[in-house]
Backbone as JSON Lines, residues from 0, in Angstrom:
{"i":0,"aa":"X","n":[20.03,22.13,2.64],"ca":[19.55,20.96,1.96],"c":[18.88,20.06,3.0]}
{"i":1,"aa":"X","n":[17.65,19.89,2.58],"ca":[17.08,18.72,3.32],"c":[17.52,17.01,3.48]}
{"i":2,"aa":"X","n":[17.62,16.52,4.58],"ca":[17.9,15.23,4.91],"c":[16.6,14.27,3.54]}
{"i":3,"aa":"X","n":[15.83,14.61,2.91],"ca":[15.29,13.81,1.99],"c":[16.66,14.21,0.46]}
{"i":4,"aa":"X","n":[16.54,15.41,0.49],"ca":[17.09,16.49,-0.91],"c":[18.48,15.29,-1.22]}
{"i":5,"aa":"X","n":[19.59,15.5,0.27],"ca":[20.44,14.98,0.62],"c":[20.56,13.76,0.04]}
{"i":6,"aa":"X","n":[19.3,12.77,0.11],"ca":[19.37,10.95,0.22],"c":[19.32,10.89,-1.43]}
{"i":7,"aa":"X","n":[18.38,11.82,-1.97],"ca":[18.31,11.84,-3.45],"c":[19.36,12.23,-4.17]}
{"i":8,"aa":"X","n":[20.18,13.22,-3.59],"ca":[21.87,13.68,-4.59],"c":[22.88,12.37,-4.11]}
{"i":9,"aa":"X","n":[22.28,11.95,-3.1],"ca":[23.55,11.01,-3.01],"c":[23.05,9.77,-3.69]}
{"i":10,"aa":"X","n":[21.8,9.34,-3.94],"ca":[21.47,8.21,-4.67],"c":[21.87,8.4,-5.53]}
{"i":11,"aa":"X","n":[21.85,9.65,-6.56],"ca":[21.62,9.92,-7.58],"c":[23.15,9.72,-8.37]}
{"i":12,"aa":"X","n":[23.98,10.03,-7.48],"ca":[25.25,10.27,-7.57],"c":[25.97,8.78,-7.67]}
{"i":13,"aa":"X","n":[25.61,7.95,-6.68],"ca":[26.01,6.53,-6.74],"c":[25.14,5.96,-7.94]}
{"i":14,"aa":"X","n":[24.5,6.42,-8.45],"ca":[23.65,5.49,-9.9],"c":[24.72,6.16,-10.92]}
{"i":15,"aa":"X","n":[25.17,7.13,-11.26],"ca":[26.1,7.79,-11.8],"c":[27.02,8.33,-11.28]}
{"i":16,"aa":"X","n":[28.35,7.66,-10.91],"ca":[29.42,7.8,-10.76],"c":[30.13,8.73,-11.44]}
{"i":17,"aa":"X","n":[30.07,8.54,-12.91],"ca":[30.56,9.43,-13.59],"c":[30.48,11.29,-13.54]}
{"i":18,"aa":"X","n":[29.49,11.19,-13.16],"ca":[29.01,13.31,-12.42],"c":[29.58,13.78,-11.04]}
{"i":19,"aa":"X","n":[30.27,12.79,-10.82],"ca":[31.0,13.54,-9.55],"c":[32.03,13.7,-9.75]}
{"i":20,"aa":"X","n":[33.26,13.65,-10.92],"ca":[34.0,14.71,-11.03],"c":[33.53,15.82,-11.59]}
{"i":21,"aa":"X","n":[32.32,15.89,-12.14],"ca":[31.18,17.34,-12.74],"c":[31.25,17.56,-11.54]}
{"i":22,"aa":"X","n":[31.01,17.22,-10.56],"ca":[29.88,17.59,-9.32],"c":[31.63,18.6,-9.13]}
{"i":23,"aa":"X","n":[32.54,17.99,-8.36],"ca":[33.73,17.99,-7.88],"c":[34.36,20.03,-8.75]}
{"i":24,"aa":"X","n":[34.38,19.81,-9.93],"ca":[35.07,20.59,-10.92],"c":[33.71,21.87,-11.0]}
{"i":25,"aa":"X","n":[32.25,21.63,-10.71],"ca":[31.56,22.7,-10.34],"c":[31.12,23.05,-8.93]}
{"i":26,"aa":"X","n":[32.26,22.48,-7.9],"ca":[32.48,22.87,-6.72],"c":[31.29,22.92,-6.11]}
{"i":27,"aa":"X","n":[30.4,21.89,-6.45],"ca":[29.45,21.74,-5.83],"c":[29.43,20.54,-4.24]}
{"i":28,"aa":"X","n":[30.43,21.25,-3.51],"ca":[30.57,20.83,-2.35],"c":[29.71,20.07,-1.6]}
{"i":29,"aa":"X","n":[28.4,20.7,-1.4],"ca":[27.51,19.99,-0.65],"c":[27.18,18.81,-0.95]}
{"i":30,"aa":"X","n":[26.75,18.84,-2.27],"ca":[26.3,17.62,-2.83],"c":[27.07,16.62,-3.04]}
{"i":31,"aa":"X","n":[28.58,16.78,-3.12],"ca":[29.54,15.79,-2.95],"c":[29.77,15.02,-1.33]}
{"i":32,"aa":"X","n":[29.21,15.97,-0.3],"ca":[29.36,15.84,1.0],"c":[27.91,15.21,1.25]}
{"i":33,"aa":"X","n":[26.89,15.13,0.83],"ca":[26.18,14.13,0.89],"c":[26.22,13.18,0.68]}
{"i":34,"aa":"X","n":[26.55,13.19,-0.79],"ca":[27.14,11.63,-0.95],"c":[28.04,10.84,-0.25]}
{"i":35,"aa":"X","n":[29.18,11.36,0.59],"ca":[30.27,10.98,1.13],"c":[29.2,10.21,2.5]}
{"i":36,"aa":"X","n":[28.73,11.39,3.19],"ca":[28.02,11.02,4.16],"c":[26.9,9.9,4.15]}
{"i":37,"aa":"X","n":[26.24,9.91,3.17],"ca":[25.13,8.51,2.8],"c":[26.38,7.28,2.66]}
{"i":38,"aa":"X","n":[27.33,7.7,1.92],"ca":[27.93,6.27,2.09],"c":[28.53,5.61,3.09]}
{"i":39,"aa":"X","n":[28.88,6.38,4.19],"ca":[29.76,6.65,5.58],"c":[28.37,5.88,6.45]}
{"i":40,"aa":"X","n":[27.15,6.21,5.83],"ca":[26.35,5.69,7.12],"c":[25.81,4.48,7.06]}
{"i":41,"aa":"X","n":[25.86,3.79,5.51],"ca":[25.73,2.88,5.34],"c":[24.15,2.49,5.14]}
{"i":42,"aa":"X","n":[23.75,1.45,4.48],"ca":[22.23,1.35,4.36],"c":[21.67,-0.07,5.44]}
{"i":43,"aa":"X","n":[20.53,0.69,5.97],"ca":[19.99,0.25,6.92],"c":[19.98,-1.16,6.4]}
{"i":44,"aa":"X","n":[19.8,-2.35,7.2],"ca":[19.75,-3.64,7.34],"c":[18.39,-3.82,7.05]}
{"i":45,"aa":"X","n":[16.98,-2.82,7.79],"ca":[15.58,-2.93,7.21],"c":[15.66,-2.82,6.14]}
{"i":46,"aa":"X","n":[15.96,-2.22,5.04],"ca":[15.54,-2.6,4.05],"c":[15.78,-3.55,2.86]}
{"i":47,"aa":"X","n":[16.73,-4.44,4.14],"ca":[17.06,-5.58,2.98],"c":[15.07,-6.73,3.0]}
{"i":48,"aa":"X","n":[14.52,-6.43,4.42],"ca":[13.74,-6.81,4.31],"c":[12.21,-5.92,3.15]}
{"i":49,"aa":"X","n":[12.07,-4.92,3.49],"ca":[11.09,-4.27,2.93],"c":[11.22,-4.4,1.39]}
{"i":50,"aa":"X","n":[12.45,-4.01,1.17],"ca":[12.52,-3.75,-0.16],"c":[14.38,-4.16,-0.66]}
{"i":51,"aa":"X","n":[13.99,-5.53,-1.12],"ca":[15.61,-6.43,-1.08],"c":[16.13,-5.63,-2.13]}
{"i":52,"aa":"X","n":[15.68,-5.46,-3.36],"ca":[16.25,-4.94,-4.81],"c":[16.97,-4.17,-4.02]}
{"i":53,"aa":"X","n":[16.34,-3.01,-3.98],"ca":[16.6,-1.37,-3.53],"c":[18.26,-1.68,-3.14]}
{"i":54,"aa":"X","n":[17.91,-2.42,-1.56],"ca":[19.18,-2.68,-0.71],"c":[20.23,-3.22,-1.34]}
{"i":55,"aa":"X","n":[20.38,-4.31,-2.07],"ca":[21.31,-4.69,-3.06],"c":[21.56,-3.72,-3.92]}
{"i":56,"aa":"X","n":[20.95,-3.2,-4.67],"ca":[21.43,-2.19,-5.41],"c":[22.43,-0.99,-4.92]}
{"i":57,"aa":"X","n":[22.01,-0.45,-3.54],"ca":[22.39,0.38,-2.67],"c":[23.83,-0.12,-2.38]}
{"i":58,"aa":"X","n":[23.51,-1.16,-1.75],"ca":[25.15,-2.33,-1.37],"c":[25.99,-1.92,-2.23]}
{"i":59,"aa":"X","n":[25.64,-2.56,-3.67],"ca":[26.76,-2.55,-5.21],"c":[27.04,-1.18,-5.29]}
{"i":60,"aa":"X","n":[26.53,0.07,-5.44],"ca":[26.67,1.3,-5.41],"c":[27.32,1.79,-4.68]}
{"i":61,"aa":"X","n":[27.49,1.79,-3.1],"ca":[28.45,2.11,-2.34],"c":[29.64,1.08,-2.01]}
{"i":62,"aa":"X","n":[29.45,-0.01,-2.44],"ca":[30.8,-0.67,-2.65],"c":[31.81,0.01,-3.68]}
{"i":63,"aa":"X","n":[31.28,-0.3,-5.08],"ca":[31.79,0.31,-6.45],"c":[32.36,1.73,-5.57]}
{"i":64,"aa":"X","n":[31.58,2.74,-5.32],"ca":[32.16,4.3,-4.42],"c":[33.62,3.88,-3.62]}
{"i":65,"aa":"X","n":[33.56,2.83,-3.14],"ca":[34.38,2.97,-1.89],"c":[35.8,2.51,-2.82]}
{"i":66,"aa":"X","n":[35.61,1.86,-3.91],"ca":[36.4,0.84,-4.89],"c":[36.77,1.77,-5.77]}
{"i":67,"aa":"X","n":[36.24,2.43,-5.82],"ca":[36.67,4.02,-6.78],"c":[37.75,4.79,-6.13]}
{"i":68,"aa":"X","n":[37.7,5.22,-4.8],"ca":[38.52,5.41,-4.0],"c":[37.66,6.69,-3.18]}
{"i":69,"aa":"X","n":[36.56,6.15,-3.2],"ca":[35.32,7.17,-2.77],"c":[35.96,7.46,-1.0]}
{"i":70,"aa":"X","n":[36.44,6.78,-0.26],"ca":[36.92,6.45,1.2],"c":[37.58,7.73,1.1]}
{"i":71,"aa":"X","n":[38.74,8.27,0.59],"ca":[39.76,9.22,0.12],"c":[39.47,10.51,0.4]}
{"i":72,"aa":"X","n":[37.75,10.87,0.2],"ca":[37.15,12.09,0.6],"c":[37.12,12.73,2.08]}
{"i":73,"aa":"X","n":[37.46,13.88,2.13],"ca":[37.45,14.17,3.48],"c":[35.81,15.05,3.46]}
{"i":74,"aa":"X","n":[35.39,14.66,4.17],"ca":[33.78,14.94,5.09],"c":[34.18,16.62,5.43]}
{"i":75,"aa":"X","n":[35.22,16.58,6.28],"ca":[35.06,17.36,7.16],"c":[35.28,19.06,5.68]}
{"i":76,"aa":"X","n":[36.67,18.6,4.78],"ca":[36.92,20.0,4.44],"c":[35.91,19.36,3.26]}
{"i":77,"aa":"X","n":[35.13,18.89,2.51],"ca":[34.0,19.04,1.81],"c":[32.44,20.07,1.98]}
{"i":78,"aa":"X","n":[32.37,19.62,3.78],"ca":[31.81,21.0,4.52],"c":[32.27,22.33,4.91]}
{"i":79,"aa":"X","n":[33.55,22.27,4.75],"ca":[34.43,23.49,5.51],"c":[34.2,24.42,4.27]}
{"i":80,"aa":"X","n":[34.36,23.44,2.6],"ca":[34.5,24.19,1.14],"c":[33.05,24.75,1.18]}
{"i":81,"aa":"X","n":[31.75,24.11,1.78],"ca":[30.71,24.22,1.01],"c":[30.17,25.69,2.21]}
{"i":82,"aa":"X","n":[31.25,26.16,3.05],"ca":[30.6,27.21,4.1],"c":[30.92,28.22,2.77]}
């Protein structure tokens, strides 16, 4: 999966919360491990300038994740599942 592919399953995933126990229950590992990882890295500080919406939106999205109990995920065996 490409580092773009990546930014889009994990956006996609924080706009709908609800598909990642789909995601989870069709052991679709990777794409759960993207998401984990986009939220782990946090969204750049530029684009609160370029593009404020976006960034706020981004903010509320990986807050809500982390408030879900999104933190809970382990990175490491999400990659270990998706070998």
């Amino acid at each position: 999966m490409t580092a773009r592919e990546e930014e889009l399953t994990a956006r996609h995933l924080l706009a709908h919360p609800e598909e990642v126990d789909i995601y989870l229950k069709q052991k679709r590992w990777l794409e759960v491990a993207a998401l984990v990882r986009f939220a782990r890295r946090e969204v750049s500080p530029d684009l609160a300038a370029t593009d404020p919406a976006l960034y706020r939106t981004l903010r509320e999205q990986i807050t809500r994740f982390f408030l879900r109990g999104g933190g809970h995920f382990s990175l490491e065996n999400l990659e270990a599942k998706a070998r």
